[in-house]
N, C-alpha and C positions, 0 to 999 in steps of 0.2 A: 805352446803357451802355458805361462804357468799361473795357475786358478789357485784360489787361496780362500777359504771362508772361514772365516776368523771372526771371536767373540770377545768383544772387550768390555761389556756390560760391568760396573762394580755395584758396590752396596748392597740393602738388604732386599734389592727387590730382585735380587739375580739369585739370591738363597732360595728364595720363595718359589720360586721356580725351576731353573735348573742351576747344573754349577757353571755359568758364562765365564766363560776368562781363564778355564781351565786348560792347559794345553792338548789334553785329549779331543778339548773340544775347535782346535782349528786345525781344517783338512786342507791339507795342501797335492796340489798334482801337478806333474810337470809332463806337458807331450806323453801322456799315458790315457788307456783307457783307465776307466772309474767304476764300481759298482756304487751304487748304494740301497739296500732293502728298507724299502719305505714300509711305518708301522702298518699293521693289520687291525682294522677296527672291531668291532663285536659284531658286523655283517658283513665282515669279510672281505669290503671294500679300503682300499689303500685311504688312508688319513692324509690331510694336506696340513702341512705345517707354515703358519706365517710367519714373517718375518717380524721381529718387536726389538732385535735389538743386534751390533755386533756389524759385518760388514762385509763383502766381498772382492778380492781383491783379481782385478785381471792383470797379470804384468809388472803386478806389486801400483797398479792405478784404482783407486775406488771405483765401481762400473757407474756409481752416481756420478759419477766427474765427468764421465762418457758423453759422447752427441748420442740421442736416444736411436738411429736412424741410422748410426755408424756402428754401435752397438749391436743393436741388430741383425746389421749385415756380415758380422762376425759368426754368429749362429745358423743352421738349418736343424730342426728339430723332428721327429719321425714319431707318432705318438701309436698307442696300442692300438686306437682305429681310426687309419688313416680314412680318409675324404678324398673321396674319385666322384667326378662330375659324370654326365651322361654325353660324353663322347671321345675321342679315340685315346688308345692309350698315348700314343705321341704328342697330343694335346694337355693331357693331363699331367704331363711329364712336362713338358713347356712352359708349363708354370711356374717352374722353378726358377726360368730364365729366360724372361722375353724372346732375348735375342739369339739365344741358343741356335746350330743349326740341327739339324737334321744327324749327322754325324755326332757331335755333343751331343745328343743324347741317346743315339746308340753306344755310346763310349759308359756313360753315364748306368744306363742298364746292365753292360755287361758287367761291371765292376758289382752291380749290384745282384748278378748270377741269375737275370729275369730275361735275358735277351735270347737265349734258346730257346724258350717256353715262346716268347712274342714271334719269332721268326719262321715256329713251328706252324704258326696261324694262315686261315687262307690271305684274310689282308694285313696282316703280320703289323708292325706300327702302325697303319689305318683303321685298325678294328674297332668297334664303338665297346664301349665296356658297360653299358646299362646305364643305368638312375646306381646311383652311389657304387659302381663298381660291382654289380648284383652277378652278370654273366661269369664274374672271377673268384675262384676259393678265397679262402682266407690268407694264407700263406702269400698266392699269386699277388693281391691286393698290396702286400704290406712291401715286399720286393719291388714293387711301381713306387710306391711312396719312398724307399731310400732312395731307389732310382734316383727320382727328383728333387731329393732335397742333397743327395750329394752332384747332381747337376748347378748348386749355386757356387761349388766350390769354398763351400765354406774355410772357415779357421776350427772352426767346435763344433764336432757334430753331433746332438744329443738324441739318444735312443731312449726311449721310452716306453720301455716293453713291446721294443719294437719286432723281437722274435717271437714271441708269446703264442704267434698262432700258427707257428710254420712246422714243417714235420721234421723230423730230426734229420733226414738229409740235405732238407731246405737250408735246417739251423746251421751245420755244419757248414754249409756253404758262404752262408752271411758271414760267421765268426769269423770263418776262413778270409773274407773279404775285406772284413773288419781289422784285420791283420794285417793283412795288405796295403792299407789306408793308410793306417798306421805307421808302417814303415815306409811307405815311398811316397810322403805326403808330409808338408808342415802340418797336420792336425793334432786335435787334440780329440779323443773322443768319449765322451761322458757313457756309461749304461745304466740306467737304470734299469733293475729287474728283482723278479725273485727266483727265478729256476738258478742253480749253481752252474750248470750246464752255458748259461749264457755269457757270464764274465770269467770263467776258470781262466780264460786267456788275456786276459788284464793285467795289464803291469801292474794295477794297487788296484785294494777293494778295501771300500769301509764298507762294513756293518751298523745298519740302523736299527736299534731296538731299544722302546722305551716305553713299555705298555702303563704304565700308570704317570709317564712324564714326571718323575721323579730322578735326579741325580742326571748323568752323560746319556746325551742320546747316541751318541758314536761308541759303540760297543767296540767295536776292533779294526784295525785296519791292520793291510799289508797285501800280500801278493796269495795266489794259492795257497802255495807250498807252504806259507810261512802262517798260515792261518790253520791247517789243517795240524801243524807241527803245534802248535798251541793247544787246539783242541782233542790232540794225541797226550798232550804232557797236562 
């Protein structure tokens, strides 16, 4: 799918602000993972930027044009802390997809590199997993919640610092995954993060950085290679 966030803001109230309309400032992506490093506040915590102006394009269609409901079902989203209910992991994976069976989302798990850990268990997909997923790591936890959100078979799958709490062989695993997705799959798949470790394997990365929101908030895009060759030169 090709995503498109484009600023056509003019006059003096786009000065005022940032530079809208600029071409640095519309990110285009096509069937490619994405990074983008969201600002760091003065406590540390990621800043949320709204929307006031400018538009987003899916397919070269405005998503406001969209049925909100169709829209939607284009998406599965995996966010830093994912939400497990108080019973089995097969249940909470199910969620993704009513109608799912049993096999769906064994399929679903392995793709997401969490199915040997579950299998390992005495009641293996039966197992209750606590009040909020309490009985599972961090890492465990978050590998369930891709699980399920690429059990909807999405179109876009957006990660949301969705590695953030796994250990570096975990990580590897998901990237690894993440790749695989990628290529044997119509997706598209957004990351957001800030470890480098997590998007190196991104077909494009833009860079966000705009700590006083003055001027482009799109500091760089491109691929690895071609970022680090910038930041060499």
């Amino acid at each position: 799918h090709h995503i498109v966030f484009k600023n056509e803001q003019t006059g003096e109230s786009s000065k005022e602000q940032m530079q809208q309309g600029d071409e640095e400032q519309n990110v285009g992506m096509k069937n490619a993972n994405e990074f983008s490093s969201s600002k760091e506040g003065a406590d540390g915590q990621s800043s949320t930027l709204f929307k006031n102006s400018g538009k987003i394009l899916l397919d070269g269609v405005d998503i406001c044009d969209y049925n909100l409901k169709d829209l939607r079902n284009l998406f599965s989203i995996v966010s830093q802390e994912p939400m497990l209910f108080n019973m089995s992991i097969y249940e909470n994976i199910k969620f993704g997809k009513e109608n799912a069976t049993r096999e769906d989302v064994k399929r679903a798990c392995k793709f997401a590199a969490i199915d040997e850990f579950i299998e390992s268990l005495p009641n293996q997909y039966d197992t209750n997993v606590g009040p909020y997923g309490k009985s599972l790591s961090g890492g465990q936890k978050q590998r369930i919640a891709i699980a399920r959100a690429l059990l909807r078979e999405p179109k876009i799958l957006l990660l949301d610092e969705a590695t953030s709490s796994l250990d570096s062989n975990s990580e590897n695993l998901i990237e690894k995954t993440i790749v695989d997705i990628k290529d044997k799959a119509d997706k598209t798949i957004i990351t957001i993060a800030h470890r480098i470790a997590s998007i190196k394997r991104s077909d494009k990365i833009v860079v966000f950085n705009n700590p006083d929101r003055t001027g482009s908030f799109v500091q760089a895009q491109g691929t690895h290679e071609e970022l680090l060759s910038v930041q060499d030169g």
